[in-house]
Steps between C-alpha positions, in 0.01 A plus 500: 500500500367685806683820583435604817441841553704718710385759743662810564707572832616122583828574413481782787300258745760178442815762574264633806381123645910427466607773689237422780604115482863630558411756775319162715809324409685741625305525853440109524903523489506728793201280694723208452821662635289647781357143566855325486674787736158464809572129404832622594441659802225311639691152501626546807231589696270234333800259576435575880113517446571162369698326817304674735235340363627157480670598932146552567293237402813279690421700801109458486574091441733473759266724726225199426730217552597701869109550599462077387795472768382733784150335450669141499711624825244616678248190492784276599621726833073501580517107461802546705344698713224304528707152553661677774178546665374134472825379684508716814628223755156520746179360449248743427367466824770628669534805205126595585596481874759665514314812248223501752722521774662778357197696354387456885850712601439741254207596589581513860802702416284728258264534785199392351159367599469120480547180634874490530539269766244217372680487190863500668347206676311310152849573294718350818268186492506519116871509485536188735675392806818725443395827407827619414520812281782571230446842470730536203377212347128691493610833378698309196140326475337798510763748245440143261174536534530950413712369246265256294234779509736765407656276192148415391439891457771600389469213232117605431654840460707414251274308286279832439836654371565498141871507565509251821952522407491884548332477864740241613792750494319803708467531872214508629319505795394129465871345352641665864237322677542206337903507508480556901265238552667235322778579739288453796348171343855335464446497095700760337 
């Protein structure tokens, strides 16, 4: 038989290892009861971290689904406004007439150079027999008109936004404009 041969000090270096393996024993213990009590303490707050996690990605959805809507509103009130347009009552004869006419008294009133008075006379021939002007009939014509280029800016506008739902809600220059002129055009 094979004896195997012992070597001096292992006796000392097994009680040595030993108390080592029961000092990290001893200080995995504590790392453990450190872990469980910031386990502990932290639950809350990750808790929160948690739902406001899950609150915002409901907001950022429901922020998509609202831009889908505004962009969905929007094209149907420019149809709207656009149908609106095609069924003024006159001919467009009488339309152009009657804008020439007009342009003519503007520029009289402005006092500017130009053939006033030969267009007064083309528009009344242009508008017919019975050139009878509704005067609040033209400036709703004419705030429509404002209004269809103002909504096609504003709309442009918010197309180059990232967040079109977040301009809807401030006032601006341009949603005042566009709020007063729909009440002169009869639409709002």
């Amino acid at each position: 038989m094979f004896w195997r041969k012992r070597r001096k000090g292992t006796e000392t270096d097994v009680a040595a290892l030993e108390a080592e393996l029961a000092r990290l024993r001893e200080a995995v213990a504590l790392m453990e009861r450190q872990n469980a009590r910031l386990a502990r303490d932290c639950a809350p707050a990750l808790k929160e971290n948690a739902t406001l996690r899950y609150q915002l990605a409901q907001c950022q959805r429901d922020r998509r689904v609202l831009e889908m809507h505004v962009g969905g509103a929007r094209a149907e009130m420019q149809a709207a406004l656009n149908l609106l347009a095609e069924l003024e009552g006159q001919p467009m004869s009488v339309r152009l007439g009657e804008a020439v006419f007009l342009f003519a008294e503007e520029g009289r009133a402005l006092g500017a150079r130009g053939p006033w008075d030969e267009l007064s006379a083309l528009a009344r021939e242009l508008m017919g027999a019975s050139p009878e002007l509704d005067l609040e009939a033209w400036v709703r014509r004419r705030a429509f008109a404002l209004l269809a280029l103002a909504e096609r800016e504003f709309s442009a506008e918010l197309e180059r936004l990232a967040h079109p739902a977040e301009a809807l809600g401030q006032k601006t220059p341009l949603s005042a404009l566009l709020s007063r002129l729909r009440q002169m055009a009869g639409v709002a």
